[in-house]
Each structure stands twice: as C-alpha cells, then as structure tokens.
MIDOSE-1310 file (N, C-alpha, C; in nm, 2 decimals, decimal comma, always signed):
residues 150
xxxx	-0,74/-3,89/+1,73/-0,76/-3,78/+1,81/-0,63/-3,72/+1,86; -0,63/-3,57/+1,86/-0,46/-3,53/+1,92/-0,46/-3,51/+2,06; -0,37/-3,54/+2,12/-0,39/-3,53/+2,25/-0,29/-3,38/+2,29; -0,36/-3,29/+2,39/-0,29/-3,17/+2,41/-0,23/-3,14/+2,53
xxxx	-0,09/-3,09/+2,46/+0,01/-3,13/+2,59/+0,00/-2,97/+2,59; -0,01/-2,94/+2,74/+0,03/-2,86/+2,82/+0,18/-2,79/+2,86; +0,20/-2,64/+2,84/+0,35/-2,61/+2,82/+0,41/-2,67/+3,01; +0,54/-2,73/+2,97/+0,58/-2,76/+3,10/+0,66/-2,63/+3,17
xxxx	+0,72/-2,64/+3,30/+0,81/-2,58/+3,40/+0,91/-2,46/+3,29; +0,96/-2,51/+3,21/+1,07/-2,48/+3,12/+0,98/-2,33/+3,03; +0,88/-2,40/+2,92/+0,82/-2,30/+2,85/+0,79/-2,20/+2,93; +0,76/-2,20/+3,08/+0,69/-2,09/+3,13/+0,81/-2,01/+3,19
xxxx	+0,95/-2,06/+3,22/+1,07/-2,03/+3,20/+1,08/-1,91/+3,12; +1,11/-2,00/+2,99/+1,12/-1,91/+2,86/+1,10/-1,82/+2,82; +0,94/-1,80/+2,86/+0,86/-1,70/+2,83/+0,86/-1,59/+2,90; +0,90/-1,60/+3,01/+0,93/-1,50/+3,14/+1,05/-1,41/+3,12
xxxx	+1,13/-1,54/+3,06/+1,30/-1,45/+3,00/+1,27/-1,36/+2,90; +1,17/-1,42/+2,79/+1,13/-1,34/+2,72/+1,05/-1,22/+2,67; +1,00/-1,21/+2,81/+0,89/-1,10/+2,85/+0,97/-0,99/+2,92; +1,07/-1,06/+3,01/+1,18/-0,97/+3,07/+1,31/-0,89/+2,99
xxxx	+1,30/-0,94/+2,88/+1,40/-0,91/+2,78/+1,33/-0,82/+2,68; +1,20/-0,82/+2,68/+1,11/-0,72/+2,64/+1,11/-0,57/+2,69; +1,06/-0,64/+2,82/+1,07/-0,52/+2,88/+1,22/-0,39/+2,94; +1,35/-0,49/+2,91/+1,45/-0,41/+2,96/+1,49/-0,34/+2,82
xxxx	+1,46/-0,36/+2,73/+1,50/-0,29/+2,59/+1,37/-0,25/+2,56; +1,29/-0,21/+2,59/+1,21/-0,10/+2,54/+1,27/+0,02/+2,59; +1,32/+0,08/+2,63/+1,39/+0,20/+2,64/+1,49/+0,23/+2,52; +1,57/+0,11/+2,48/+1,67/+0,13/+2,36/+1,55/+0,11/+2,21
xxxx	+1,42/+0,10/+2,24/+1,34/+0,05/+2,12/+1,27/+0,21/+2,12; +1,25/+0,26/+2,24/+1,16/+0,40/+2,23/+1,25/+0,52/+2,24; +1,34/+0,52/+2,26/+1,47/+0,65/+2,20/+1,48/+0,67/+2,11; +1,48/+0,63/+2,03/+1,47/+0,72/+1,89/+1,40/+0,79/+1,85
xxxx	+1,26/+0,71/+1,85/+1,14/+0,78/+1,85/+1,09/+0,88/+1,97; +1,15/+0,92/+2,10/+1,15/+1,01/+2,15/+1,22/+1,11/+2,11; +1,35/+1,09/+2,06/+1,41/+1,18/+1,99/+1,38/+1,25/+1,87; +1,35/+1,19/+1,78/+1,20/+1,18/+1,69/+1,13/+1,31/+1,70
xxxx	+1,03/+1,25/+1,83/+0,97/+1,34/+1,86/+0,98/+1,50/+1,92; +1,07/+1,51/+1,99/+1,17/+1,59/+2,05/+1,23/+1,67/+1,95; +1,28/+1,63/+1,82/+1,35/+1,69/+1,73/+1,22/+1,77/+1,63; +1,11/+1,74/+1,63/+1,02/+1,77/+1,59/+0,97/+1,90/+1,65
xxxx	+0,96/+1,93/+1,78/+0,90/+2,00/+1,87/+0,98/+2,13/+1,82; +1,14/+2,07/+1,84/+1,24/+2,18/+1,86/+1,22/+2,29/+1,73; +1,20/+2,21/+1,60/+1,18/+2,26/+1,44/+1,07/+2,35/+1,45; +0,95/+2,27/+1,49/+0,82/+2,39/+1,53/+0,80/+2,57/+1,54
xxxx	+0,94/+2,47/+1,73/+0,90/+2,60/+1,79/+1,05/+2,68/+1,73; +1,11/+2,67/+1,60/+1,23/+2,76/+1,57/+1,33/+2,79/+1,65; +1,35/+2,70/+1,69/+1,47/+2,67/+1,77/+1,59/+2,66/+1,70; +1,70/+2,80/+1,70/+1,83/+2,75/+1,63/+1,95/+2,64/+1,71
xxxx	+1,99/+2,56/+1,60/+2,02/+2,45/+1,65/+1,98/+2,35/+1,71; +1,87/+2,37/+1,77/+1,78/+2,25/+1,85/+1,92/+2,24/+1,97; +1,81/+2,18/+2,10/+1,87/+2,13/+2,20/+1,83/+1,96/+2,17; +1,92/+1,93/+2,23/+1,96/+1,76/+2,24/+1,84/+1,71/+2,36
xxxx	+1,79/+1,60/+2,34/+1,68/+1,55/+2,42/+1,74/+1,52/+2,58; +1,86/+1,50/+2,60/+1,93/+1,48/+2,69/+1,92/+1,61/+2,78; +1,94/+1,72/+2,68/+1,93/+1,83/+2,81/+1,81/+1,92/+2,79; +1,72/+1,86/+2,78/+1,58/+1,90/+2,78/+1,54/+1,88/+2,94
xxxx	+1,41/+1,97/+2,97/+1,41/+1,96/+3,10/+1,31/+1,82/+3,14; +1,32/+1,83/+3,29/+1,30/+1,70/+3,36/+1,14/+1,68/+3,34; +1,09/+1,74/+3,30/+0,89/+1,81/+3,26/+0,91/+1,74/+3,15; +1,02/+1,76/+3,05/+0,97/+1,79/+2,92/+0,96/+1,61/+2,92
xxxx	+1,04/+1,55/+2,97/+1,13/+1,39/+2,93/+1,03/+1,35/+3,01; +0,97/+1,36/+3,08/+0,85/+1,27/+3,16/+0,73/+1,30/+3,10; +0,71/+1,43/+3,00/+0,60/+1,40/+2,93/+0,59/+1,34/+2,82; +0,70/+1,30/+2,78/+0,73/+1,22/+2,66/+0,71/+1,11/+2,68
xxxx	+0,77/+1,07/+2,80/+0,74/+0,92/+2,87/+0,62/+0,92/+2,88; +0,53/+1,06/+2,92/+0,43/+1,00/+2,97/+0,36/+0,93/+2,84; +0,34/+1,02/+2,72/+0,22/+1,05/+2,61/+0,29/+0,84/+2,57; +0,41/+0,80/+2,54/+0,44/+0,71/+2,48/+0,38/+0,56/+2,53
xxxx	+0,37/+0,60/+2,69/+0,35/+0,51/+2,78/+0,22/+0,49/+2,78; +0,14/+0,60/+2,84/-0,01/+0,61/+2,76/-0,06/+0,54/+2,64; -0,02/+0,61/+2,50/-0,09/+0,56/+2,42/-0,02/+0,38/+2,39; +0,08/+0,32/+2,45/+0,09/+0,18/+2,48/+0,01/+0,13/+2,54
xxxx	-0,01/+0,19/+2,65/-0,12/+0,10/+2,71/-0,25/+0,11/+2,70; -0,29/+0,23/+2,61/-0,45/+0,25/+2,58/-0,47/+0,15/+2,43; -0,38/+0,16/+2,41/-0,38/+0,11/+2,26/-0,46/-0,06/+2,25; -0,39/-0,14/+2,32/-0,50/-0,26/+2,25/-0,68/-0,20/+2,34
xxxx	-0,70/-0,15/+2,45/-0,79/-0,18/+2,48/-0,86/-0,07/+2,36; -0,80/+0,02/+2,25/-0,85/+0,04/+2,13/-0,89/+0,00/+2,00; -0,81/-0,07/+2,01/-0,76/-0,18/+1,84/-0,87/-0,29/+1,91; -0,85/-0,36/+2,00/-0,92/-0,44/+2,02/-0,84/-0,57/+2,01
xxxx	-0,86/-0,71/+2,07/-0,73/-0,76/+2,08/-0,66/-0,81/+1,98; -0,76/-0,90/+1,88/-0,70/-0,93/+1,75/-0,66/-0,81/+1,64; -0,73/-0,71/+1,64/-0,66/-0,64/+1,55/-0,51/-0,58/+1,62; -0,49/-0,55/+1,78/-0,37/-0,54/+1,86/-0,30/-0,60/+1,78
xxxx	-0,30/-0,77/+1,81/-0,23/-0,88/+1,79/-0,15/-0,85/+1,63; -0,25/-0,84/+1,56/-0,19/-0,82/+1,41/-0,13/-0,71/+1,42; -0,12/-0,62/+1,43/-0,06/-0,51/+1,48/+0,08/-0,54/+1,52; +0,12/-0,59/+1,66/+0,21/-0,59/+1,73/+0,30/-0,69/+1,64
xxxx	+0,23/-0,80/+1,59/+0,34/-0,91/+1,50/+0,37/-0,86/+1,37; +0,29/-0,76/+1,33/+0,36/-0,71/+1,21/+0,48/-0,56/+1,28; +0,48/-0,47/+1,34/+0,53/-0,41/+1,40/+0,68/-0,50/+1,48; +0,64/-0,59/+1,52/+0,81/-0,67/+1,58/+0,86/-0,74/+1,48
xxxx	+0,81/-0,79/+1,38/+0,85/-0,86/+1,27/+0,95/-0,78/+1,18; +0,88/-0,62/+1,15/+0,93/-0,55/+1,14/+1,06/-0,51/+1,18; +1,05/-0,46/+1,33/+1,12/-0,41/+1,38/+1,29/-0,56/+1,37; +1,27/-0,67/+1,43/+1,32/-0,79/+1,40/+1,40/-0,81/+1,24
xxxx	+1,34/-0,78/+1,15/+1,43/-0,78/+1,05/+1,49/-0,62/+1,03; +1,43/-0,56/+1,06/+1,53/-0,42/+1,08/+1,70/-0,42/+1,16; +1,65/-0,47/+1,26/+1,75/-0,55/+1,35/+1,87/-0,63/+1,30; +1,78/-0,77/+1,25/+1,87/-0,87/+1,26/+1,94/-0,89/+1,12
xxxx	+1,85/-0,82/+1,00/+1,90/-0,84/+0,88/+1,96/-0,70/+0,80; +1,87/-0,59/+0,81/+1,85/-0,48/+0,69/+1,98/-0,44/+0,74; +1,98/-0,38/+0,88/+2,06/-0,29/+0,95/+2,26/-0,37/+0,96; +2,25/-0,46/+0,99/+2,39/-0,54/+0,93/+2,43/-0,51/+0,78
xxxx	+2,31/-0,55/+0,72/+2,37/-0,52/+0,53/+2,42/-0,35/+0,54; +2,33/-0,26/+0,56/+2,40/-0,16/+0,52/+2,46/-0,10/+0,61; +2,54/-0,18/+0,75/+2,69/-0,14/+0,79/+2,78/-0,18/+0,72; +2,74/-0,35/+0,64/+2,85/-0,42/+0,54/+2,86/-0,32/+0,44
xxxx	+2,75/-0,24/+0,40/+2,76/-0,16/+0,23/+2,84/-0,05/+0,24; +2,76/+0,05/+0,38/+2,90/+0,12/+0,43/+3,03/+0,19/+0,48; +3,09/+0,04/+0,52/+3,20/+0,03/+0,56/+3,34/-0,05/+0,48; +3,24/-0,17/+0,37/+3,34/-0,23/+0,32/+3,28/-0,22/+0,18
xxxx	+3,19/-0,19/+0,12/+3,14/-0,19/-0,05/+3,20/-0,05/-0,06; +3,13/+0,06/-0,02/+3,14/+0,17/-0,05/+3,29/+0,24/-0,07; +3,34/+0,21/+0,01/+3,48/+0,30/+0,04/+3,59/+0,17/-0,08; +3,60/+0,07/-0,10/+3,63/-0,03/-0,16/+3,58/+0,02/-0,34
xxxx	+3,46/+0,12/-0,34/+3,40/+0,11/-0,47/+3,49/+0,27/-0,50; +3,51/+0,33/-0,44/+3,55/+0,46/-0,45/+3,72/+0,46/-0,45; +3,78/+0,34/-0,39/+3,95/+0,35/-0,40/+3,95/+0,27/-0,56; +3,87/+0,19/-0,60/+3,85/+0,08/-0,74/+3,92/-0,02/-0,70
xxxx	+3,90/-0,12/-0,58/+3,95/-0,23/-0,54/+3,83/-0,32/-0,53; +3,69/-0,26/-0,59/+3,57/-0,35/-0,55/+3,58/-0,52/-0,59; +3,52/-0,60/-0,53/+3,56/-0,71/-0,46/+3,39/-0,77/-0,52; +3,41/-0,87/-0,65/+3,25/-0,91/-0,66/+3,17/-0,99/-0,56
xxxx	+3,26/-1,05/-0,45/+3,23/-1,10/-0,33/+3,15/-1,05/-0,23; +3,20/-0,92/-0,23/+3,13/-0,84/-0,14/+3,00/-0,80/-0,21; +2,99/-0,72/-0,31/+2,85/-0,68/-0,37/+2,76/-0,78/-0,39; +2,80/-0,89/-0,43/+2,72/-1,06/-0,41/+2,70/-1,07/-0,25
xxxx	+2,77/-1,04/-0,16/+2,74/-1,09/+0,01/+2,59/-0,97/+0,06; +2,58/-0,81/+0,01/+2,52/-0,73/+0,00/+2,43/-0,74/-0,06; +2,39/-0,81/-0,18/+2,30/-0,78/-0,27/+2,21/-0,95/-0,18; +2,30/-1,03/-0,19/+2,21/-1,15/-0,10/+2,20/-1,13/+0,02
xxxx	+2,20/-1,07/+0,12/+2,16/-1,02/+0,24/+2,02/-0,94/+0,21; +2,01/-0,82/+0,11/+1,92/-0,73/+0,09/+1,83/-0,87/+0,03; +1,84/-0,94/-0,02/+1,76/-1,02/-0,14/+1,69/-1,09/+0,05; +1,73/-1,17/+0,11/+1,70/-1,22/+0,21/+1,60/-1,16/+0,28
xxxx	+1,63/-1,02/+0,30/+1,60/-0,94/+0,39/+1,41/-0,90/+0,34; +1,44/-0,86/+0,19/+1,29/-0,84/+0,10/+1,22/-0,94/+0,10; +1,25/-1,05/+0,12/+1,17/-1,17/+0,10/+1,13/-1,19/+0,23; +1,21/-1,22/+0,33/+1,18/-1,23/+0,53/+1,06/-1,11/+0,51
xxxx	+1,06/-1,01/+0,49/+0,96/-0,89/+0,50/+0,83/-0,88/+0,43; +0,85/-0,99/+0,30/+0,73/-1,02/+0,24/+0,66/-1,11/+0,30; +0,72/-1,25/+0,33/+0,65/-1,36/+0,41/+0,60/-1,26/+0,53; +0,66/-1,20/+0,58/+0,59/-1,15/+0,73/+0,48/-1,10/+0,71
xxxx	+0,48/-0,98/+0,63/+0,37/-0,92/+0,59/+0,25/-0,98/+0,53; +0,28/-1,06/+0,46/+0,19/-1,18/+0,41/+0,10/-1,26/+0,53; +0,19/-1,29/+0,61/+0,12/-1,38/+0,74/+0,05/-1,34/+0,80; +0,11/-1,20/+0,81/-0,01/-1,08/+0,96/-0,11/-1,03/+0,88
xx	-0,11/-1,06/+0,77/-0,26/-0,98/+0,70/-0,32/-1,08/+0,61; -0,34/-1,20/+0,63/-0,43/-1,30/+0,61/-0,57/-1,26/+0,65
C-alpha cells in the first residue's frame, strides 16, 4: 500500500514563487500579441504608417487590456477544466521551448552562422551547435505535444 505524503511548508513556498512569477510576466508574455493586435486594427482602418501601440490613446490600451483579460478569464469556465488544462500545458510548453530553446538557436544562427557563412569563414562547429539545438528543440516539441493530447 503507498502511503501519501502531503506537500510540506516549502512546496507551498514554491508554488506561490511560481504563481507570482506568472503573474509579473504576463505583461512581457501579452505585448506582443497586443501589438499584434493593434498592428492589425491600424492595417484595417488604412492607416499610413500605423501609429505605435505606445502612443495609442489611453481608451484604446485599456480596451485591449480589457478584451485580453476577459477572454482569460472566461476561457476555462468555457473549455471546461480538463480540456482548459490541456490547453494551458500545451500552450506553456509551447511557449517554454519557444523561450528556452528555439529562440536562443536562431540568435546563435543569426549572429554567428550567418554573417560567418557570407564572409566564407563558416566554422562546422557552429552549424553542428545549430543544427543540434534545432534537432533538441523538434523533438522537446514533439514529446510535449504528444503528452497533452493523450
């Protein structure tokens, strides 16, 4: 028979740092996709040159916030919680190797491959450190995807 241990003092620690570190980077996680959205509006309405999201008026940036904040928080009580849940882990998993893996390889590709491939000093070191980062990266994204749709 297993016996079930209960998270201690520490775990619920953890989790707190973790929830809090959630929460202070969703603003750096929903900027772009406000901008996104923003840059979308401006094409619509034929806007030459588009204005920058920044100097958009103080209406326009709080309805953005609003619609984004909204449909976050409407959202699982629509999905429902397990389909939420699959959701949310395939979406940060996502987002997580976008981060930690994809987005590193192609600052390495274009800062040290590329410009390296165009003076003809390419370095098979480097296209082997790129090509196995990308190789990591496809595979981290397949397991993920694999797990959340069981």
């Amino acid at each position: 028979m297993m016996r079930s241990i209960d998270p201690d003092i520490l775990t619920s620690i953890l989790q707190g740092g973790m929830a809090l570190l959630s929460y202070l980077s969703l603003p750096l996680m929903i900027m772009p996709c406000k901008s996104q959205v923003w840059s979308f509006f401006q094409h619509v309405q034929h806007v030459e040159g588009g204005r920058a999201l920044g100097s958009a008026s103080v209406m326009s940036q709080m309805t953005l916030n609003l619609v984004f904040t909204l449909s976050s928080a409407c959202l699982p009580g629509l999905l429902g919680f397990s389909t939420y849940g699959n959701l949310f882990v395939a979406l940060s998993s996502t987002c997580g190797v976008w981060t930690s893996i994809i987005l590193p390889a192609l600052v390495l590709l274009y800062c040290e491959v590329l410009p390296s491939f165009r003076s003809g000093t390419l370095r098979k070191r480097q296209v082997l450190l790129v090509s196995w980062i990308f190789l990591v990266a496809s595979f981290v994204s397949l397991m993920a995807s694999s797990k959340c749709w069981r």
